[in-house]
N, C-alpha and C positions, 0 to 999 in steps of 0.2 A: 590283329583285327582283320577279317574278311571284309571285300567289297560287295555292298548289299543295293539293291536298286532300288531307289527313291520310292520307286509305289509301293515299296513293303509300307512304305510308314505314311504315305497320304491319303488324308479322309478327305481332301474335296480339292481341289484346283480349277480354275476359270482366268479366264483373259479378259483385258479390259473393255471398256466400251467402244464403238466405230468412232472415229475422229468429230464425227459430224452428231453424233450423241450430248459431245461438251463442250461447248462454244465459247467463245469469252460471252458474245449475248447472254446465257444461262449464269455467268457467275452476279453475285448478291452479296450484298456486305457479313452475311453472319449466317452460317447453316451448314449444313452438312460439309467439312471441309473434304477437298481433290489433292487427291496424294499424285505427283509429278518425279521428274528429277530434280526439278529444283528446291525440292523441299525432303527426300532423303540422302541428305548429306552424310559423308560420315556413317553410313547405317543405320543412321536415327533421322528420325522427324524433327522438322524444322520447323516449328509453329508457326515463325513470322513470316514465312512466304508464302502461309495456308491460300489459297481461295475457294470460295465456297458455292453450293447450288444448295435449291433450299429441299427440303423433306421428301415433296411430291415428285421433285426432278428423282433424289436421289430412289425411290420406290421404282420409278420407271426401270433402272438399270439393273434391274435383278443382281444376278450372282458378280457384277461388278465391285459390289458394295464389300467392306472390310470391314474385319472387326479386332478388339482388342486379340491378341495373342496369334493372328495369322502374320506371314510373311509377305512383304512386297517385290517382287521384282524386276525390276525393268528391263527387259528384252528387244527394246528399241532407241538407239538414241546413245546418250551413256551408259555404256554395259557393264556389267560387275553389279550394281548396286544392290545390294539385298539389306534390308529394312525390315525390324520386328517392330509391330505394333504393340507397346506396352502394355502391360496389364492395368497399369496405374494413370495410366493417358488419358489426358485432359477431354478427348472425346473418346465415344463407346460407338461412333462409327464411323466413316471413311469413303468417298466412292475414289478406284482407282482410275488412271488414266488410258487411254488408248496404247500407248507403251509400255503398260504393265502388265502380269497377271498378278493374281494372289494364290497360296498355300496355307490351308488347316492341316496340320499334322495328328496325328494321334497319338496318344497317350504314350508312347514307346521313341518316340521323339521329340527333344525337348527343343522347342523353336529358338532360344535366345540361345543356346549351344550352337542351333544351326547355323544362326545368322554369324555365329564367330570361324564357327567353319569355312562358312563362303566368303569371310575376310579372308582367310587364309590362302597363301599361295598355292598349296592345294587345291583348296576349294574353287578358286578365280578359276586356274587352269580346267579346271573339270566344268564350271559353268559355259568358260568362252569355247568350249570344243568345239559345238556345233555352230560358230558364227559363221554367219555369210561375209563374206569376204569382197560381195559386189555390191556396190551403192552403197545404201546410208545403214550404216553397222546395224546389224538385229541379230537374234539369236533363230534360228529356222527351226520352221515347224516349232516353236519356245515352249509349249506345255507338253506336247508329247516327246519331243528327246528333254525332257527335265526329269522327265517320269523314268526313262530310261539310263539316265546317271546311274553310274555302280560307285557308291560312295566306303571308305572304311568310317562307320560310327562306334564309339563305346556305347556301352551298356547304359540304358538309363540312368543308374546310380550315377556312376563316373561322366555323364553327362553335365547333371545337374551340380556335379562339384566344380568341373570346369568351369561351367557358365558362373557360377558364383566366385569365383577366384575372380575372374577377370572383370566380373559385374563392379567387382566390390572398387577395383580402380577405378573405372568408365561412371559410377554412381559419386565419386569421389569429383572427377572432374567436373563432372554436371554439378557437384553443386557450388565447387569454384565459380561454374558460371553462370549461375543464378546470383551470385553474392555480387561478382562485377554487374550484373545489370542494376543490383540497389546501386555501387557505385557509380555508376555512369548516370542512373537517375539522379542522384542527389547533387554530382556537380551540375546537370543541365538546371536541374529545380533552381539550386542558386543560381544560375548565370540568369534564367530566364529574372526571374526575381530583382537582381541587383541591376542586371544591365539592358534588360527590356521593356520593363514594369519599373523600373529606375526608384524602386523600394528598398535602394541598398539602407544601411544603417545611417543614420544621422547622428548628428554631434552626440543627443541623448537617447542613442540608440534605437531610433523610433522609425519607421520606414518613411522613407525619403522623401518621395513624391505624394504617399496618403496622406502626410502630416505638414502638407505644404511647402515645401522642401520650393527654393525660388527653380522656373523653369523660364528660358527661352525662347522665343521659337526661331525655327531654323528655315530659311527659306529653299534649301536647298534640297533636304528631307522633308519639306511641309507638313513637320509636326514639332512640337516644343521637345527640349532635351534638358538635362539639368544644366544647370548654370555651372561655367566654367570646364564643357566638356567641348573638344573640338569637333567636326566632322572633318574626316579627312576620306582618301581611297586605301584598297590594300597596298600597292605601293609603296605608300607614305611610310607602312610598318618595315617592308622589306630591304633588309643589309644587302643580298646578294641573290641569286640564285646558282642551278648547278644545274649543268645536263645531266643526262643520263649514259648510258654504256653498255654495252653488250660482251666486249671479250668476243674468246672464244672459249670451245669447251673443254680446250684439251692446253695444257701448258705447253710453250716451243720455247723458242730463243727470245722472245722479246716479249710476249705475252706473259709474264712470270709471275704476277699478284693477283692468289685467288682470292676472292670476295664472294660473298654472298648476292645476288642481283637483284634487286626485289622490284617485282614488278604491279602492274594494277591489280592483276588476278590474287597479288598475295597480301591489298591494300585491308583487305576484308580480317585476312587472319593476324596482322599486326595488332588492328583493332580489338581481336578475341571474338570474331565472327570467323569458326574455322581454322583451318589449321594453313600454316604457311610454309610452301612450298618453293619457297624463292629456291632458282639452281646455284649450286656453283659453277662461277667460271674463271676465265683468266683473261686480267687486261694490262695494259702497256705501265710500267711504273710511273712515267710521268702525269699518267692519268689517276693516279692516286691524289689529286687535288679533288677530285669528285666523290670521295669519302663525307659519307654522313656522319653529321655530330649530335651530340644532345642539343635535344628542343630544333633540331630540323623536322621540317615537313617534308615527307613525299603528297605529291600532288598528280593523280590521274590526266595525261593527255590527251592520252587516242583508246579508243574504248565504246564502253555502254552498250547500251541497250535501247529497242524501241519505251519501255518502262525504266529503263535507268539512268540517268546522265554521267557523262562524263563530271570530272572535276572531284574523286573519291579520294578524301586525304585523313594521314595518318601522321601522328605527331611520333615523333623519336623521343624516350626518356634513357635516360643513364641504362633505367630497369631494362627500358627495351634493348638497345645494343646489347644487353649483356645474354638474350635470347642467343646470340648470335656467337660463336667460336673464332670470326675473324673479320675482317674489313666488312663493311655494307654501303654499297653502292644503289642507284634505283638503274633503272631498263631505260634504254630508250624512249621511250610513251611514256615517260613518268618526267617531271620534272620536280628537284629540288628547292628550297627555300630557306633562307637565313636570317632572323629577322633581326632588326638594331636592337632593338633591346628584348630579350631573352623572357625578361617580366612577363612580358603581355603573350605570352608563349599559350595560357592555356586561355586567354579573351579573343585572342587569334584563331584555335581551335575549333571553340564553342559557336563562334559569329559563323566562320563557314559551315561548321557539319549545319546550323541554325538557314542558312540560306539553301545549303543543297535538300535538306529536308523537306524544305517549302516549296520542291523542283526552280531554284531561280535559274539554276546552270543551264537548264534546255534552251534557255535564251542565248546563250553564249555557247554556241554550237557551229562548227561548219561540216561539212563533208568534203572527205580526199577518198576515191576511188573505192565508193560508200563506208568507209571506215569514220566514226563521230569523232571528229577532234575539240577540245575544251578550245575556247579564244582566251585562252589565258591574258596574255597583254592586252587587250582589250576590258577583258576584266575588271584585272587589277587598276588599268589607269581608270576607269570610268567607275567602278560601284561605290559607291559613298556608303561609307559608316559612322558611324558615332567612333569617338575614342577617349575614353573615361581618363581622369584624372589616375598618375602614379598613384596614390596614397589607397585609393579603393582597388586598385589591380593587384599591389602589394596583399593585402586583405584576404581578394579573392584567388592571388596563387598560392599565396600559405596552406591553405583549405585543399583547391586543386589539386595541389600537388600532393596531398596528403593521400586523397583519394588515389590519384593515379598509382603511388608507388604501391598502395595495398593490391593497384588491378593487375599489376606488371607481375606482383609476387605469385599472385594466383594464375596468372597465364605462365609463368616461366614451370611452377611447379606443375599445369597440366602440361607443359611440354614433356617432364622429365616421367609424369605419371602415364602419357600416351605410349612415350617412348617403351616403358616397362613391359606396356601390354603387350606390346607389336613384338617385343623380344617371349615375352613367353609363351603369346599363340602359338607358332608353331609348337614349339616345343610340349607342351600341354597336349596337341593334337597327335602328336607322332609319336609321345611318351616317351622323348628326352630326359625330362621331367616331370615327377608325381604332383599330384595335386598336394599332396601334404607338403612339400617343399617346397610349390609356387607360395600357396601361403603362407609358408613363412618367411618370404622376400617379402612379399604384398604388405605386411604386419611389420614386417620391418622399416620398409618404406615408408610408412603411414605413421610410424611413430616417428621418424625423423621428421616428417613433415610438420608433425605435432611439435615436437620440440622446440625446432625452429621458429613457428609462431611463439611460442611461447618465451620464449627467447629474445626475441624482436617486442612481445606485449613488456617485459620487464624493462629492456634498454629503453625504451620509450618513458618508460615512469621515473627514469632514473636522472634524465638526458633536462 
């Protein structure tokens, strides 16, 4: 393959709007959503951190606007990122941000090919060539040296077989993670249900509090609760805690057990929100008392955002460690937790993600040298909870945990289905490998995957 120059194959390119074009004032609960970097993660769009301007704003900003099938790029800010706007996406339009441009390509260029390209190490390299190197990262002059790239493309054909190789993983993942969102729905539905609406099941299976179920009132929470449930603080649930650790990043004489680090940044991809990046490092063996175990939490310290609070936590299952090749430790700014009884592991869960949801944590906030720190101990001794009777938390972690382990299966297997990709990009790009023999790893893959559900559906009927 020859290296050909980007303007062979572009039918239109534009930059985003002046900073002062899209204001927070200008954003509205529902309308034309603003494509950012925080919202093309991954090289895909990220629905839930859309914000929106409404119809008339978005008409103002002319060639700003995007539509299905053009590319996004961001050339200010976090650099690399390039984004293909689906075909099949949930909106048919887009305005971009001041740190973007966009790209319509023509017919001789297959955009969701491209967007794999500029995943590639290749492709990054040749994107970041022209960055500036003074002040706050940009790409210089970003539309016209983009235009001026000398890229190697295949042929149409061979384009479009790529993109579909790799499609057909990344279409796979997506919909792993569409399924965990039913599961993370359905355990919050019950939680909300049993242990907020306190509609758990009654003796004759009838919802609890609708069908008179006896209640208290608590003068402490200044609302009734069912009878025979305590109020106590987090605390009261907590065995232990565990600092965190740093290492270093190269193994010596005393530093000698690597571990995986996992910090706030990588709180989000535990969850299945993104991918997790924890580093490895190497810390002191006596500090291997600070190893995570099943049903620990990591718990966000120091962090956030003016829109995000600190206090972002993530529960450890069997399934999650097993993500993992060897020890996992959390970072400094992260703190551990142990609880006495393991039970209430996923009403533990639910109560917090339930409070940071509703922003409680902005309350429990200080600043160290403008960096957000959680007041954890403050927290935990002072926030009053309910704490439900053993016999209904048994109940609801049977169920929990049911859910979870299917979410852990499906994030471990897009670990190994990401993994695949990233190994046969290059190679797919550079013609290591044909397309007929990518797919038939991909095909292979996908039946193992298969199998093993199926496998797992059997042991379960048998069990």
């Amino acid at each position: 393959m020859k290296e050909i120059k980007l303007s062979t194959f572009i039918d239109e390119i534009s930059m985003g709007p002046f900073g002062s074009d899209i204001k927070v004032d200008n954003f509205i609960d529902f309308g034309i959503p603003v494509l950012n970097g925080s919202n093309l993660t991954n090289h895909k769009l990220v629905e839930e951190s859309f914000k929106y301007v409404s119809e008339e704003k978005a008409n103002k900003l002319g060639k700003a606007n995007a539509q299905r099938g053009d590319i996004v790029i961001t050339h200010r800010g976090t650099l690399g990122q390039v984004a293909y706007i689906p075909e099949n996406s949930k909106f048919d339009r887009y305005v971009i941000s001041q740190s973007q441009f966009r790209v319509r390509f023509k017919k001789s260029l297959d955009p969701v090919y491209f967007s794999y390209l500029m995943k590639s190490r290749y492709g990054q390299s040749k994107l970041l060539s022209f960055k500036n190197h003074v002040g706050v990262p940009a790409l210089a002059q970003a539309t016209t040296n983009f235009k001026s790239l000398e890229l190697r493309v295949h042929d149409i054909l061979t384009q479009q077989k790529i993109a579909s190789v790799l499609s057909t993983l990344d279409n796979k993942i997506e919909l792993n993670n569409k399924i965990n969102t039913e599961l993370e729905a359905m355990a919050k539905t019950l939680y909300d249900y049993w242990f907020v609406q306190f509609d758990f099941p009654n003796a004759d299976g009838k919802p609890y509090k609708s069908f008179g179920g006896k209640m208290i009132y608590d003068s402490t929470l200044k609302r009734e609760i069912p009878y025979g449930w305590e109020v106590t603080v987090f605390n009261d649930w907590v065995k232990q805690t565990k600092t965190g650790d740093w290492g270093k990043e190269e193994i010596d004489e005393n530093y000698s057990e690597r571990v995986f680090c996992v910090r706030g940044a990588d709180i989000n991809g535990l969850n299945g929100k993104g991918e997790i990046k924890a580093p490895e490092r190497y810390i002191l063996k006596n500090n291997l008392s600070k190893k995570l175990e099943n049903n620990d939490f990591i718990i966000e310290i120091s962090g956030g955002s003016p829109t995000q609070s600190t206090a972002r936590i993530a529960l450890l299952t069997k399934e999650t460690l097993e993500r993992f090749d060897t020890t996992v430790v959390c970072s400094n700014f992260c703190k551990a937790v142990t609880l006495k009884d393991t039970s209430y592991a996923f009403n533990f869960q639910q109560e917090w993600q339930r409070l940071y949801d509703a922003g409680v944590f902005f309350g429990f906030e200080g600043k160290t040298s403008g960096i957000k720190n959680f007041l954890f101990d403050s927290f935990m001794e002072s926030y009053h909870i309910v704490k439900p009777t053993k016999e209904l938390v048994l109940k609801f972690n049977s169920t929990a945990k049911e859910l979870e382990k299917k979410r852990q299966s499906n994030l471990k297997q897009n670990q190994e289905l990401g993994t695949l990709r990233d190994w046969l990009l290059p190679m797919l790009m550079n013609g290591q490998i044909t397309v007929r023999d990518a797919n038939e790893i991909v095909e292979e893959k996908l039946e193992v995957v298969t199998e093993e559900l199926e496998m797992k559906t059997i042991n379960k009927q048998y069990k």
